[in-house]
N, C-alpha and C positions, 0 to 999 in steps of 0.2 A: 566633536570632530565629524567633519565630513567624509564619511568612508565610501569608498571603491569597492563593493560586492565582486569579488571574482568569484564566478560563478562557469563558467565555460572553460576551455583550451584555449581562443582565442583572446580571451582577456591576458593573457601572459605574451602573448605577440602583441598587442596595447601596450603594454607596462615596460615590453623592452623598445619601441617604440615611443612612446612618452619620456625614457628616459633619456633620451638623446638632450631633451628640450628641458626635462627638471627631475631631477632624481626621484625614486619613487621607493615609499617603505611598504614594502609588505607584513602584515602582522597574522602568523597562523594561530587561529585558538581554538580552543576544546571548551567546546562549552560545558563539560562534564569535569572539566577538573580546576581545583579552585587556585591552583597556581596560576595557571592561564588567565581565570576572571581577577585575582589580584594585580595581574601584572597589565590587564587591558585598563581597569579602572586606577592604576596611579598613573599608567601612558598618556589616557583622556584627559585628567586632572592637571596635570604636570606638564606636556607638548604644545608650546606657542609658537612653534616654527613650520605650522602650516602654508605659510606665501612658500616656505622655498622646498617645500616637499611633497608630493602628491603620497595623499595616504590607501592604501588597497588592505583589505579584509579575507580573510579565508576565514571560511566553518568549517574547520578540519573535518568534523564526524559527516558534516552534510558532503564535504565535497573529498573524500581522502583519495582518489584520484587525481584531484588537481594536485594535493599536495606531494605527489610521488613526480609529478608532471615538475611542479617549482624546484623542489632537489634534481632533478636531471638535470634541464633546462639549464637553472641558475650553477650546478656543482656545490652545492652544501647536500649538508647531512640533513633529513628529518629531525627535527624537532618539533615538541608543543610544549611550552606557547615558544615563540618562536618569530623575531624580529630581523628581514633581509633590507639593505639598501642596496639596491639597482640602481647601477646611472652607468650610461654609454652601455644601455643591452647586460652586463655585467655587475654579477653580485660583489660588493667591495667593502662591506662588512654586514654581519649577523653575531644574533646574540640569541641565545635561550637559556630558560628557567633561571637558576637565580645571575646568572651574566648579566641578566639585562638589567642595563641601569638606562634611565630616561636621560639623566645628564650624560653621561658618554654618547647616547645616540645622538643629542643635540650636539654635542663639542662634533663630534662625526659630521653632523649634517651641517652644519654652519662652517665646517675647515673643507670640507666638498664642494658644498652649494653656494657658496657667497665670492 
């Protein structure tokens, strides 16, 4: 997968932005915990619906600021690991730890995006 580093404050004014034009998934992970690294390597395995989803990256531990910034922002809870879809500026579904299934977020993205 092609990921979006957010790495700034401004990368979230991008991402509600871009989402006017194609929904965008953010994926928060901890790279210290192995739930997170399970749940990013079945997402990359498993996710063929990259044309209709812009995919964005946090490194929770590197950036936990922006992640207090995305819960504001967006109005979810912190989570890690931690899956938002943004379209029209606005979070419209999120899934963490064992929630997230790769199929529900595809049936999600595909009943949104198409």
């Amino acid at each position: 997968m092609n990921w979006n580093n957010i790495t700034e404050e401004h990368d979230l004014e991008n991402i509600i932005e871009q989402s006017h034009k194609k929904p965008c998934l953010i994926f928060k992970h901890s790279t210290r915990c192995i739930i997170s690294k399970m749940a990013l390597k079945t997402f990359e395995s498993e996710f063929d619906l990259e044309p209709y989803v812009e995919p964005y990256f946090l490194d929770l531990l590197a950036y936990r600021s922006l992640s207090n910034a995305i819960a504001e922002k967006f109005e979810v809870q912190h989570q890690s690991p931690q899956f938002i879809l943004i379209k029209e500026g606005k979070a419209v579904f999120d899934a963490s730890h064992e929630n997230i299934s790769v199929e529900s977020i595809k049936k999600y993205i595909t009943s949104t995006a198409l």
